[in-house]
C-alpha positions, 0 to 999 in steps of 0.5 A: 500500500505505501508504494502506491501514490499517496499511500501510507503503509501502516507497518512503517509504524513501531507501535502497529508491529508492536500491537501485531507482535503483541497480539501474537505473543499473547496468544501464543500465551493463551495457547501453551497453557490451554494445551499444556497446563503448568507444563508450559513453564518447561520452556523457561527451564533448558535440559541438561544444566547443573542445578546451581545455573538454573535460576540464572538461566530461567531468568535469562529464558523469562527475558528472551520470552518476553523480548521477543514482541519487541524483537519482532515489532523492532525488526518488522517497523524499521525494515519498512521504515528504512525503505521508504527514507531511502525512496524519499531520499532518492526522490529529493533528489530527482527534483533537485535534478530536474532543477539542474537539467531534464536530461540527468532525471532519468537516472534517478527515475530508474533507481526509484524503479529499481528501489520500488522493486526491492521494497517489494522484495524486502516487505515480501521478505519481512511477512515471511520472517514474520510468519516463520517466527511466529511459527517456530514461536508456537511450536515451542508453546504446544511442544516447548516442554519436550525440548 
């Protein structure tokens, strides 16, 4: 949608990607404990360490868990960001260009093309990182406890 003229792309927003991901992360919650019971919290405990690391790790594991809304929201909203600064940028500079002579437009033309098709790329890429971590995100929530 943002790469269409005067269009807006809403994933371009941290706060958009956050409540995505937060929607995300909650159910994924919701979904552990009605399939697991308690056995959910295996997750937050690794296999195989000794007893005196355990309470560093089920501290550092809760963190990662609860990071990964951020993580996912972060990595989603500026993606998408950076592409269209990169195309604004590109685009002031085709007007400063047409300023200077009509002929030397046509270069900065063909990198809008060109970026336009890579911001295609790069959001089609970014739906299917989303996608793949919320599916590795929810095989650790039905079979987390079974490492």
């Amino acid at each position: 949608m943002g790469l269409l003229p005067f269009g807006y792309t809403v994933t371009s927003q941290v706060i958009i990607t956050f409540m995505l991901a937060l929607t995300v992360f909650i159910s994924l919650i919701i979904i552990g404990f009605a399939k697991n019971g308690i056995i959910f919290l295996k997750i937050f405990i690794p296999s195989g360490i000794p007893l005196w690391l355990l309470p560093l790790l089920i501290i550092i594991e809760i963190m990662s868990f609860c990071l990964r809304p951020i993580s996912l929201s972060i990595r989603l909203g500026a993606n998408m960001l950076a592409g269209h600064v990169l195309l604004n940028i590109v685009a002031g500079a085709t007007v400063y260009t047409l300023t200077i002579s009509v002929f030397l437009v046509i270069l900065p033309i063909l990198f809008i093309m060109f970026f336009m098709i890579l911001e295609i790329g790069i959001a089609c890429l970014q739906a299917y990182v989303f996608s793949i971590l919320t599916c590795i995100y929810l095989f650790d929530s039905l079979y987390g406890g079974a490492h």
